[in-house]
N, C-alpha and C positions, 0 to 999 in steps of 0.2 A: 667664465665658461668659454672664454675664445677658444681654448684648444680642443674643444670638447669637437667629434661629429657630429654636423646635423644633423643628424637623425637623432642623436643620442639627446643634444641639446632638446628639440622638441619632445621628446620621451620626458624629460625631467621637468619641463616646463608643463606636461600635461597631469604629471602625477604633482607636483607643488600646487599646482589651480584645484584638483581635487582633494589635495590633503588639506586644503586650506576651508573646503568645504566641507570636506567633515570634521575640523575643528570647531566652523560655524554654528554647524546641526547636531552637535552635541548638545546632549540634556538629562537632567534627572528621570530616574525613573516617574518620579512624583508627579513632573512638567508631563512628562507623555501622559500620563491617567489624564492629567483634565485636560487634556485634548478631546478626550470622549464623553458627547454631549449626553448626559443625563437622558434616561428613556429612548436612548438611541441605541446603533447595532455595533460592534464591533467583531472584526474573521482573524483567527490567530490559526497562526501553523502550529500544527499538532505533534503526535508523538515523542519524538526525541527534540525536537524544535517547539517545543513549548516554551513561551515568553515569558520564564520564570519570575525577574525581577520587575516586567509590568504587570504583571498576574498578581503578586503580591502588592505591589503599588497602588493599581483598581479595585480590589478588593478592602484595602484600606480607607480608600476612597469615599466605596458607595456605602460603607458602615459609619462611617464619621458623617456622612450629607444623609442617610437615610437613602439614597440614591437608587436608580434601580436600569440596567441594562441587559440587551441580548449578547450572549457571546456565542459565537460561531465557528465551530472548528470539528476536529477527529481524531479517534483514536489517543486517546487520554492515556497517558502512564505515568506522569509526576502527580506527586499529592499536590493537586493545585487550589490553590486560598479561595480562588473564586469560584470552586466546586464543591468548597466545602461544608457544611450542614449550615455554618453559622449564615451565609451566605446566602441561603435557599429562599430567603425571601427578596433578595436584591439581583438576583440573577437567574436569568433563564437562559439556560445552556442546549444547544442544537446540536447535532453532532450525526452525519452519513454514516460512520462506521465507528461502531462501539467496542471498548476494550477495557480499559477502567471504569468507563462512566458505566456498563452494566452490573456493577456493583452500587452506585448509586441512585437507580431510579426510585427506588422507596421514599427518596428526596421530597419527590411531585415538583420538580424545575430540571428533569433532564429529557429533553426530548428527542425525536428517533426522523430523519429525514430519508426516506425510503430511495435511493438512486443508484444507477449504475456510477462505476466511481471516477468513469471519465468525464461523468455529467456534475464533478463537485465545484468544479468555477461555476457554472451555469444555477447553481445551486447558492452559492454563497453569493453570487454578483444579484440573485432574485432577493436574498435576505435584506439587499439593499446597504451595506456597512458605510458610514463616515468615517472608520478608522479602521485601520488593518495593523495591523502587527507581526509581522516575520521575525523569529530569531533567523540568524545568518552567520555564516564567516566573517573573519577579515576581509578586509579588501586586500586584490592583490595589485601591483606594480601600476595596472591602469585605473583602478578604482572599482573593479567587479565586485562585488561580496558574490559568493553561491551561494545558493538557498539548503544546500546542504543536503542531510538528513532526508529533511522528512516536511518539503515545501512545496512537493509539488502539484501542491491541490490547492495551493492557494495563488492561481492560472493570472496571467498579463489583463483578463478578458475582468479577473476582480480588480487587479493594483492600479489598473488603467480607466476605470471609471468615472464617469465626470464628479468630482467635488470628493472623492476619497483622500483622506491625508493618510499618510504611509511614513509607518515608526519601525526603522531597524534595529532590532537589537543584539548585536554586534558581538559576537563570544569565539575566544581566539581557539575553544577546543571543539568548537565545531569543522569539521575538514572541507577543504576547497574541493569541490568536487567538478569535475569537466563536462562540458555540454557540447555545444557546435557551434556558440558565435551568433544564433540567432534573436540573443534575448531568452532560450528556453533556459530555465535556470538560474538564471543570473541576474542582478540587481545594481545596479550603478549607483555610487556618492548621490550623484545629482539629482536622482529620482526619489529622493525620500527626503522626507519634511521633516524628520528629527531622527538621531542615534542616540541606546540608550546601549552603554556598555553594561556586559556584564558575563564573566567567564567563568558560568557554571559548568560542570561535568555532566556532559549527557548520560542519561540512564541506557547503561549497555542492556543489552538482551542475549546471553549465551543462547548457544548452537544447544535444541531439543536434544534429549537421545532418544535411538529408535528403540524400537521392543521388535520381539518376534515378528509380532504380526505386521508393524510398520516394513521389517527384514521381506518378506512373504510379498507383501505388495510392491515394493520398490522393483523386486526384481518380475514380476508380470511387467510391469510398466517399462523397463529398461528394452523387454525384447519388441514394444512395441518402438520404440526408437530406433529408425535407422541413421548409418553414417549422415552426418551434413543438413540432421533436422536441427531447427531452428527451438530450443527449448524455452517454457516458461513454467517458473516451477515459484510457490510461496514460502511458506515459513513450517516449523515445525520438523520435530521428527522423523516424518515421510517426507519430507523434504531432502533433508540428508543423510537418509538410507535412500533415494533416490541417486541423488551424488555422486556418492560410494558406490550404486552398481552399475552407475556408467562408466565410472573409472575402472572398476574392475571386468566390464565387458570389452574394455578397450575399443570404444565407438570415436571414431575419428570425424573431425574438422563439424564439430556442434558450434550452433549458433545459440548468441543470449538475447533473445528481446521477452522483456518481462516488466510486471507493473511493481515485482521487488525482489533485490539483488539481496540474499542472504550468504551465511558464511559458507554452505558446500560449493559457494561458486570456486572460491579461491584456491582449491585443489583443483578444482574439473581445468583454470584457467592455465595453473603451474605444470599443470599434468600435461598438458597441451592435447586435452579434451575437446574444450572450448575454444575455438581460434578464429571462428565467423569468417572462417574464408570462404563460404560457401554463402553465405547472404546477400544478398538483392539488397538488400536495405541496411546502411552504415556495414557497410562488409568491416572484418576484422576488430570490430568492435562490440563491447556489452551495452545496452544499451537498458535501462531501468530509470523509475522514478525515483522509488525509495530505496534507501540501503537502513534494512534491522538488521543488526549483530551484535560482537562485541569490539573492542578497540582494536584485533588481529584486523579484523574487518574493514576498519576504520581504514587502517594506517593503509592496507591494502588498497583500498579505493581513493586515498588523500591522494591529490595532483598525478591521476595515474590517467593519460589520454586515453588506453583501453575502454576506459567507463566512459558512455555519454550521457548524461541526465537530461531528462526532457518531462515537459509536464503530462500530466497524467491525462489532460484531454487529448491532446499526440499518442503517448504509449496505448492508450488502453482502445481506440480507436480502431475498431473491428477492420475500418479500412485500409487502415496505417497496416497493422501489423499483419494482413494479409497478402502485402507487398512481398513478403518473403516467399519463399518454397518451403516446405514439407515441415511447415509448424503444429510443433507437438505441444498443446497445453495440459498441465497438470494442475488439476485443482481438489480440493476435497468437501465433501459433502458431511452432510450431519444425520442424514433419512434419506432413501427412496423409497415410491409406493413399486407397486407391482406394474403401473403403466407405464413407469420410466419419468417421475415428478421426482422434482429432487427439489430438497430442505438444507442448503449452507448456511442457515443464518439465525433460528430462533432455538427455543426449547419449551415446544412446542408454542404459547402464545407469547413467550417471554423474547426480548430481541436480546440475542447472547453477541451478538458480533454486524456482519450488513450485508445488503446485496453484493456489496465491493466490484470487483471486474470478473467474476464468473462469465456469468452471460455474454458477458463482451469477446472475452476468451475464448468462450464456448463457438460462438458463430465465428468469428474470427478465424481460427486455426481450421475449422471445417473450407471456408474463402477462397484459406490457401490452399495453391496446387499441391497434393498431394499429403494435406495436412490432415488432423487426428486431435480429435478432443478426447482427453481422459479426465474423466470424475472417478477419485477414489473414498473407498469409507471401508472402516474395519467391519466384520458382518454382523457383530453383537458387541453388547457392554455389560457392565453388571452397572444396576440403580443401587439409590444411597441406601436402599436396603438389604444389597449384595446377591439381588436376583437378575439373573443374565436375562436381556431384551435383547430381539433381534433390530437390526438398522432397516434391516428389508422387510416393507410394513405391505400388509393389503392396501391401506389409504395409510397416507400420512395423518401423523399424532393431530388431534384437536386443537384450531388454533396455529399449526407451523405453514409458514409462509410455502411457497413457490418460487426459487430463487432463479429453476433453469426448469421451463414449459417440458413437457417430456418430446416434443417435436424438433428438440434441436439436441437432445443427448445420445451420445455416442457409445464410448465405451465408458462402462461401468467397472472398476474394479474392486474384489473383497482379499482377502488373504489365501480363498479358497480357489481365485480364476479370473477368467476377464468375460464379462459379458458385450457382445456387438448388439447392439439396440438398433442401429441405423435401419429405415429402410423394414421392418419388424413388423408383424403385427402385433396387437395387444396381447392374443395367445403367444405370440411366439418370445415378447418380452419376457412377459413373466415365465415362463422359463426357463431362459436363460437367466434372470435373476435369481429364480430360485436353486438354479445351479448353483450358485456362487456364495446362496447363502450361506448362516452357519447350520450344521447337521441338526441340529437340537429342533429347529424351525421350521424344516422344508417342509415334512409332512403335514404342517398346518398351515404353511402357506399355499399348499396344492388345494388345499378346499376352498381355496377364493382366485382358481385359476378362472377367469374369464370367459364367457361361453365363444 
């Protein structure tokens, strides 16, 4: 290597001491399971980074020893072995924000952990875990793996606790994704106590399509965006009939800070929609925890500096992100009463999904200078027995939570308008709600206007 540049030479010599390391801390899947003490906790990243082959390995495990553990995570979409019925006696499963597992509560081992979703380290490092499990990328050139996907709730504030041991599992089709060098994101060779290879196919998630009514609301919402507002938009439908009417209103130099990067970004960015040149905070860049989509997505976000991933106690951090100007959050609701209480999360006593970063959102973008929360909900639905209910209730249904206090909601949109709640009285709310409702409703919702 004499002829090699110093610098170059030390580059090689730092990736051979870490490649040499992760030769080291390679292991069976089998080997990582009984890592994890019997009646102890273990926190696995969720979603599309679900630790399939330790999932299957522990769940083999605790049936063959009679065993029995807590597993700690969110946001379920693989049929996972140790979710599954046979299971139900060996494991008790926690989970902040529900998505598969609300298909399995009838179990009696899935439990519901009530938080806002930047508070999920804080959450998981309470559960107290001796083992963690991250799926991850490869490592690249200096030994980083990224946390990918869908890691970013399982915060430095858990990996870093005294006496946790930390198992990578290492899959080449998970995409390297970019952060800022502070540690947010990202996971070194050195820092984990075993790898367990295994290069399954993340379960993609296609782009919703809208419906009329998603068409209706998207575009109220777009003329509440002006030029060089800083957006934050979720998943879904309304999502990407959102997308599409800011492209098509032709809104220039939008910002992206959001708690998840979906696929209408990828036009808003090509389109040169989105360009964050007007941001205070990471100007020029998108900035999210998680990326749902499908592999367009993927390949878009893989080694793309544009994106910076950051964990979700950072992103979602009513302080953090009210460092920008004129942030617009869009969220959606499930219910409003007539006071302006809104229901994103149950149906009615049943938990369908979780508090997630609503509220964070909520306060947050009000913070910023010249910012604007929006909550939207279509005004009615039809029940499984094909009779149309409206969304806009005198009280909310029996049983459904409180996700966003009616003292911190903004604007309200339906298909029919926008309502400004700000600043209101309780008369003057429900009015303007019942504005907005659907026609069929209003006249029965004026008989519980308010004195």
């Amino acid at each position: 290597m004499a002829d090699l540049h110093p610098t170059r030479r030390g580059r090689l010599a730092g990736q051979m001491e870490w490649e040499r390391q992760y030769q080291a801390l390679l292991m069976t899947a089998e080997e990582a399971a009984e890592l994890v003490p019997l009646d102890g906790v273990v926190a696995c990243t969720g979603g599309t980074n679900w630790p399939q082959k330790f999932d299957r390995a522990l769940a083999a495990r605790l049936l063959r020893e009679n065993g029995h553990v807590e597993v700690a995570s969110q946001f379920s979409l693989h049929p996972a072995a140790l979710l599954a019925p046979e299971c139900r006696e060996h494991v008790r499963y926690c989970s902040n924000f529900f998505s598969g597992e609300r298909k399995l509560t009838a179990q009696g081992n899935i439990a519901f952990a009530p938080t806002n979703l930047s508070q999920s380290g804080n959450w998981l490092a309470a559960r107290e875990p001796q083992v963690v499990v991250i799926a991850c990328s490869a490592p690249n050139e200096q030994g980083w793996m990224s946390r990918s996907l869908w890691g970013a709730h399982v915060t430095r504030q858990v990996l870093e606790a005294p006496g946790v041991r930390l198992i990578a599992e290492v899959n080449r089709n998970l995409p390297f994704l970019h952060s800022d060098g502070d540690g947010h994101m990202m996971l070194h060779v050195s820092e984990v106590d075993g790898i367990v290879e295994d290069d399954f196919l993340p379960l993609e998630l296609p782009a919703a399509p809208s419906n009329a009514d998603d068409e209706k609301i998207a575009g109220f919402i777009a003329d509440l965006v002006p030029d060089g507002a800083c957006v934050q938009f979720g998943l879904g439908g309304l999502a990407n009939a959102v997308g599409t009417h800011l492209a098509n209103a032709g809104k220039k130099d939008l910002g992206f800070h959001s708690e998840v990067m979906s696929s209408c970004v990828i036009d808003l960015v090509e389109k040169g929609i989105i360009t964050g040149a007007r941001k205070q905070s990471y100007p020029g860049r998108c900035v999210a925890s998680f990326v749902v989509g499908d592999r367009k997505l993927w390949e878009f976000a893989a080694d793309n500096p544009v994106l910076c991933m950051k964990e979700i106690s950072w992103t979602n951090d009513p302080r953090i992100l009210a460092q920008n100007d004129h942030v617009v959050s869009i969220n959606n609701a499930m219910e409003i009463d007539l006071t302006g209480q809104v229901n994103a999360e149950t149906m009615g006593a049943r938990q369908y999904s979780g508090t997630g970063g609503q509220l964070e959102w909520v306060i947050g973008s009000q913070w910023s200078r010249g910012g604007k929360s929006i909550l939207a909900l279509k005004s009615a639905y039809r029940d499984k027995n094909g009779q149309m209910r409206s969304k806009i209730l005198p009280t909310l249904a029996p049983g459904s939570v409180v996700t966003t206090p009616r003292t911190f909601v903004q604007y309200v949109v339906t298909e029919y308008g926008v309502a400004d709640l700000k600043n209101k009285t309780t008369l003057e709310r429900a009015r303007a709600l019942i504005a907005i409702a659907h026609p069929d409703f209003r006249e029965e919702l004026r008989r519980h206007l308010p004195l």
